[in-house]
C-alpha positions as CSV (number, residue, x, y, z in Angstrom):
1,X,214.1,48.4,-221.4
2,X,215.7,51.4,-219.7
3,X,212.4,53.9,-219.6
4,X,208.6,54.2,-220.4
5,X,206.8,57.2,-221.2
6,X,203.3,57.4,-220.2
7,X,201.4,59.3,-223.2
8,X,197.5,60.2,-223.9
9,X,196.2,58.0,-226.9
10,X,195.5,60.1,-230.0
11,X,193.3,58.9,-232.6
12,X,194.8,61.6,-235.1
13,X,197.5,60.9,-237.9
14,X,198.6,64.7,-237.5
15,X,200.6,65.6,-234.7
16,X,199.2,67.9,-231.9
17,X,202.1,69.8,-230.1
18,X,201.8,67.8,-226.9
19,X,202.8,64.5,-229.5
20,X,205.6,66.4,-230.9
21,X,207.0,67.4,-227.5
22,X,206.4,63.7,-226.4
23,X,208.3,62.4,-229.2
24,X,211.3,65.1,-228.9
25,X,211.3,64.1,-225.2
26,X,211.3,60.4,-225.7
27,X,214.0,60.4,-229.0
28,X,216.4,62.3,-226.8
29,X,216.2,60.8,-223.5
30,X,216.5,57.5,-225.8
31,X,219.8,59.0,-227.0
32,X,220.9,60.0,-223.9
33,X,220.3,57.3,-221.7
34,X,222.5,54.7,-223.6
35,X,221.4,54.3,-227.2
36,X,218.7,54.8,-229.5
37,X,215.9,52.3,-229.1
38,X,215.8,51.9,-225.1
39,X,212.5,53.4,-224.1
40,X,209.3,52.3,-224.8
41,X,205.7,54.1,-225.2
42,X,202.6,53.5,-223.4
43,X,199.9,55.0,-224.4
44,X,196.8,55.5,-222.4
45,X,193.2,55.3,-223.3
46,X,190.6,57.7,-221.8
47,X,187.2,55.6,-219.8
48,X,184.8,56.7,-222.8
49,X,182.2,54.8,-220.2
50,X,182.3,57.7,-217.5
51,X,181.2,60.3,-220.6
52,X,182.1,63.2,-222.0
53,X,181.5,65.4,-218.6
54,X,183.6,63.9,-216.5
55,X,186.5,63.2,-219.5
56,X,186.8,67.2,-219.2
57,X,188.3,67.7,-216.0
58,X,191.8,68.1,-214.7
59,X,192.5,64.3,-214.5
60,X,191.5,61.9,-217.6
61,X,189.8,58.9,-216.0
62,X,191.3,56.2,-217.5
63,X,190.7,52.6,-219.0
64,X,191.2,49.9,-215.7
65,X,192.4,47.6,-219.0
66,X,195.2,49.9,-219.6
67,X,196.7,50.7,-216.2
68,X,196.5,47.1,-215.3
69,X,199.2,46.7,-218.1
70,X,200.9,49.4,-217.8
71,X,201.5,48.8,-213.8
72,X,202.5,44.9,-214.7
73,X,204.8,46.2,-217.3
74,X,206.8,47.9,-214.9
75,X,206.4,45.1,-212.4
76,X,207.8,42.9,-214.7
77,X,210.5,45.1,-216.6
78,X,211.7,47.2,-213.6
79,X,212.3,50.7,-215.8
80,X,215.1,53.1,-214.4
81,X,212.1,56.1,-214.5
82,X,208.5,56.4,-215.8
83,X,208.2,60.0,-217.8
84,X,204.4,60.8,-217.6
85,X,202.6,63.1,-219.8
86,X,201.0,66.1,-217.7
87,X,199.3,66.2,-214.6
88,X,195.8,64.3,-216.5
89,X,197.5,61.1,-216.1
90,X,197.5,62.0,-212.3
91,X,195.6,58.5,-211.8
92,X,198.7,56.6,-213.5
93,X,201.1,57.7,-211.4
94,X,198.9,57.1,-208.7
95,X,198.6,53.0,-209.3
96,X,202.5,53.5,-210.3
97,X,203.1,54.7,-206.9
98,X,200.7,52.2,-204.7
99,X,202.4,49.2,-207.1
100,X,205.8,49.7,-207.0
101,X,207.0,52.9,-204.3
102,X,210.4,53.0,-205.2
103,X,210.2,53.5,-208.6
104,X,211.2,57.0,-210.1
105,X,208.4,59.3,-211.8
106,X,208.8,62.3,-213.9
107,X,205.8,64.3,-214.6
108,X,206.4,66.4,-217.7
109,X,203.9,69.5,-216.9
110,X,203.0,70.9,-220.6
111,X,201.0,73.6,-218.9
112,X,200.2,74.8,-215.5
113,X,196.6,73.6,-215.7
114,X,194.9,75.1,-213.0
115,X,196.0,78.6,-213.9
116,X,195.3,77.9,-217.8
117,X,191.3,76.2,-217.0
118,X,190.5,79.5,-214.8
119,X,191.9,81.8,-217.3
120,X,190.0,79.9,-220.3
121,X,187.3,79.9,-218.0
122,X,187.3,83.6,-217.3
123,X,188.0,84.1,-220.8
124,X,184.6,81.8,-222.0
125,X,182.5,84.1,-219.2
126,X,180.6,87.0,-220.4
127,X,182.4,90.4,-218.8
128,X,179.2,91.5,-217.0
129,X,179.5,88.1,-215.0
130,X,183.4,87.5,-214.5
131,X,183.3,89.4,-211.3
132,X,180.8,87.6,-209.4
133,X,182.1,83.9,-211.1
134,X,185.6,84.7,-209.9
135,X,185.1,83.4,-207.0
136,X,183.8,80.3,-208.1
137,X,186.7,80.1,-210.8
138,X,189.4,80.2,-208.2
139,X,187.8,77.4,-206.3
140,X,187.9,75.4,-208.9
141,X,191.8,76.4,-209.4
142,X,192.0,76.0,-205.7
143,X,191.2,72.2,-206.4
144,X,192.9,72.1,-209.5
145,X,196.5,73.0,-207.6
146,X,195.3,70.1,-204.7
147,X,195.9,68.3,-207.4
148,X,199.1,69.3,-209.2
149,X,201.1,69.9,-206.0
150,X,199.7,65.6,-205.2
151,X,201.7,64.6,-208.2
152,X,204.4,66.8,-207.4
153,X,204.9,65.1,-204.2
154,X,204.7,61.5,-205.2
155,X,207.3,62.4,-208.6
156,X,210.9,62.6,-208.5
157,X,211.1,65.6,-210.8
158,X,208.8,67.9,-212.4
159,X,209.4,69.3,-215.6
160,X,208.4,72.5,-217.3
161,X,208.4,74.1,-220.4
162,X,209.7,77.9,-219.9
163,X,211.3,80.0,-217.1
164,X,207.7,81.9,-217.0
165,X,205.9,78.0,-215.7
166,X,208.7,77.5,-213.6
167,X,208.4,80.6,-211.6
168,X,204.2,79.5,-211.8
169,X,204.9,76.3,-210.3
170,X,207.5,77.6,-208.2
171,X,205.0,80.3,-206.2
172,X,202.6,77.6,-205.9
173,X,203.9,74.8,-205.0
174,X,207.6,75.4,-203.8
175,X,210.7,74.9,-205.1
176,X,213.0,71.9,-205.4
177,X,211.8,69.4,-207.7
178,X,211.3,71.6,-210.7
179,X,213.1,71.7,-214.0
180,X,212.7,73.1,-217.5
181,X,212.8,71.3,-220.7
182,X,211.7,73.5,-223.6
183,X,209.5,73.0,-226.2
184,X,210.8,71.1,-229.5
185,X,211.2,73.0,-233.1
186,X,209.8,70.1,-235.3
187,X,212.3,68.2,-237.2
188,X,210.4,69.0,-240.5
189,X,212.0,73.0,-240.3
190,X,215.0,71.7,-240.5
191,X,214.7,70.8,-244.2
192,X,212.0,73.1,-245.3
193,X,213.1,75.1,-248.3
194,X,213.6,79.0,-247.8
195,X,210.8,81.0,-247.8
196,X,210.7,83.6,-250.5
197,X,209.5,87.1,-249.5
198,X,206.5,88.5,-251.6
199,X,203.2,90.4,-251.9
200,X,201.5,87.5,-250.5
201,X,198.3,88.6,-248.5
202,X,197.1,85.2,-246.7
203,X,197.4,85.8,-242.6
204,X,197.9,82.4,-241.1
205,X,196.7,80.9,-237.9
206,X,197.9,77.2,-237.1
207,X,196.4,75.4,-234.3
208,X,194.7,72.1,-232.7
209,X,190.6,73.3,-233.4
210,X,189.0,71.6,-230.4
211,X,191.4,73.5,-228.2
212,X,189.8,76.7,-226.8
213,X,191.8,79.3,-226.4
214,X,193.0,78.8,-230.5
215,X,188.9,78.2,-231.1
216,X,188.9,82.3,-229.6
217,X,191.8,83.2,-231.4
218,X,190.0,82.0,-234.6
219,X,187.0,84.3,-233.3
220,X,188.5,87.0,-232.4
221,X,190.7,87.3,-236.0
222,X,187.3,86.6,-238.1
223,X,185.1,89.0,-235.9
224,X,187.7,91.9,-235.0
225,X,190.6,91.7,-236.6
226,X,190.2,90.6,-239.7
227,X,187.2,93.5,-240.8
228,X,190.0,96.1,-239.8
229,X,192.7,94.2,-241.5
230,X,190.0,94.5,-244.9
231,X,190.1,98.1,-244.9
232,X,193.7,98.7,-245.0
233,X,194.1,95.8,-247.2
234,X,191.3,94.4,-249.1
235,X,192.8,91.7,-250.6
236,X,193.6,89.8,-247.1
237,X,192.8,86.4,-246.5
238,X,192.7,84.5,-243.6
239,X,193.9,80.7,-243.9
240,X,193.1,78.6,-240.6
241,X,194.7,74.6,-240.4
242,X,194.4,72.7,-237.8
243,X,193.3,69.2,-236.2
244,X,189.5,68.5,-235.1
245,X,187.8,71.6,-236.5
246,X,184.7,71.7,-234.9
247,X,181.6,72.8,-237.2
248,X,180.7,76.3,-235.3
249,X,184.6,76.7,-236.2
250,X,184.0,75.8,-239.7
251,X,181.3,77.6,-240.1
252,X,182.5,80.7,-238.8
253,X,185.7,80.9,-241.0
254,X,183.5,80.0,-244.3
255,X,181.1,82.4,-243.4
256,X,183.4,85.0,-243.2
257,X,184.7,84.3,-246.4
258,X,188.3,83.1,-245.4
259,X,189.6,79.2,-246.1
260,X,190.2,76.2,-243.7
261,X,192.5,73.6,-244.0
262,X,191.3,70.8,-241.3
263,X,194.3,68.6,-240.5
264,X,197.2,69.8,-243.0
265,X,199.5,67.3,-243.6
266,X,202.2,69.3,-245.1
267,X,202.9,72.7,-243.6
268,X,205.5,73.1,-245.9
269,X,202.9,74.7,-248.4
270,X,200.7,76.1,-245.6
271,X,204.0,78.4,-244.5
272,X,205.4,79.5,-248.3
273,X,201.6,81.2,-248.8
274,X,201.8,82.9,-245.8
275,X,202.8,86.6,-245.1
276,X,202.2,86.1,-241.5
277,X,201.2,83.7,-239.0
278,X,198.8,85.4,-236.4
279,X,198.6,84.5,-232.8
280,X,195.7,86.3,-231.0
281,X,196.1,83.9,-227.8
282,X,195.6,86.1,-224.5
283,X,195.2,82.7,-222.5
284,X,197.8,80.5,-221.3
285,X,201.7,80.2,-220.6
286,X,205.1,78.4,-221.6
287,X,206.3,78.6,-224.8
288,X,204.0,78.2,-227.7
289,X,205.2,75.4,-230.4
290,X,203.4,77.5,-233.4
291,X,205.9,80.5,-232.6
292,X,208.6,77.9,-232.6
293,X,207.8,76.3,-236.0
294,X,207.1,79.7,-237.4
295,X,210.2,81.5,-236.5
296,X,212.3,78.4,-237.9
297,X,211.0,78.7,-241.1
298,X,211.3,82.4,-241.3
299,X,207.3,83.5,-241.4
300,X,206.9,86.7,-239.4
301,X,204.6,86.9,-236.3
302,X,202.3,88.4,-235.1
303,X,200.7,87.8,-231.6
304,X,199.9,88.8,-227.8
């Protein structure tokens, strides 16, 4: 074995992006390192006993069961690196380091979290009240970047997804072990037929549902955009695919008399109906993979 990537466990058969990053990362790094097939996945289950509450913060408690293997795997297999996924597995790397000190950790940072929770959080807050819960917003960023700048210091190298994250991380928490890796176009662009220009008049938003700041994108082009869109062109649709749609998400998009797909497995056919894919995403950084896969197969964009 020459590596082991330290993933989330995902219960979904559709691929979020963070999966499709993971698996550009690990297919390349197994090319590069000396052959295809020299890495192995672990992938990590989160401590459903601790509930939902405490699931939700910046690092993922996770099963005893599964870090007890994954540290005596490495004890016993002596990997030239461990590549972690994001700062949530913080506690991994943690009983990596305490087991075996010498061994070399990436941490693969697919967002700055503590900037993206405060700005979701600020985003979730009424406006009347963001002043007076900014304070208590940058606290909790405060402890968010204890955090991050913890795994910083116990990895080897941290990588990011854009030049904008790397100046991020680079203001808060110094420079030196940083690098970027960008995001992956998904291998299925490669072979997707051409699209064929038309009067199509379906407005497309492609997301993971149980993620908030495409949840607000989804309210924001139901509520505001799309009314406004109806009166220049009353024929427009609005088509929303994605994973885990919750049912105020559902309901919403019905309501308003527009269609959703939950958990597309082809976007072929979600793409060749579209005239354009939407993006209404004030909150966040990096590169998004939905810009990535649209510009591959030639749908135009429109976002923030």
């Amino acid at each position: 074995m020459r590596f082991i990537q330290v993933v989330i466990a995902e219960g979904d058969a559709v691929p979020s992006g963070a999966s499709l990053r993971n698996r550009a990362n690990f297919d390349t790094l197994s090319t590069l390192w000396s052959g295809t097939g020299h890495g192995e996945v672990a992938a990590l289950r989160a401590d459903k006993t601790l509930g939902r509450k405490a699931r939700t913060k910046l690092v993922t408690p996770l099963s005893a069961e599964d870090l007890a293997q994954l540290v005596d795997a490495c004890m016993r297999e002596r990997p030239a690196f461990v590549l972690v996924e994001g700062i949530l597995l913080l506690q991994a790397v943690e009983a990596l380091v305490k087991a075996i000190p010498d061994l070399p950790i990436i941490i693969d940072m697919h967002n700055i979290e503590s900037t993206l929770r405060m700005d979701a959080a600020l985003e979730r807050a009424a406006r009347l009240i963001r002043p007076l819960a900014l304070p208590i917003f940058a606290l909790k960023r405060w402890h968010g970047m204890r955090v991050e700048r913890k795994g910083m210091h116990w990895a080897r190298q941290v990588w990011v997804c854009s030049p904008s994250d790397l100046q991020e991380a680079e203001r808060r928490f110094g420079a030196g072990r940083l690098a970027i890796v960008p995001n992956p176009i998904p291998d299925w662009t490669r072979t997707a037929p051409q699209r064929m220009a038309g009067k199509m008049q379906e407005i497309l938003f492609l997301g993971h549902l149980g993620y908030f700041p495409n949840r607000r994108a989804v309210e924001m082009l139901c509520n505001d955009i799309m009314p406004k869109v109806r009166r220049l062109a009353p024929e427009a649709t609005l088509h929303v695919c994605g994973r885990r749609p919750r049912p105020d998400v559902e309901a919403l998009v019905r309501s308003s008399g527009h269609r959703l797909t939950a958990s597309p497995s082809n976007l072929v056919d979600v793409y060749a109906s579209a005239a354009v894919a939407a993006m209404p995403i004030p909150v966040g950084g990096g590169t998004r993979l939905k810009v990535l896969e649209a510009m591959a197969v030639g749908c135009p964009i429109v976002a923030t």
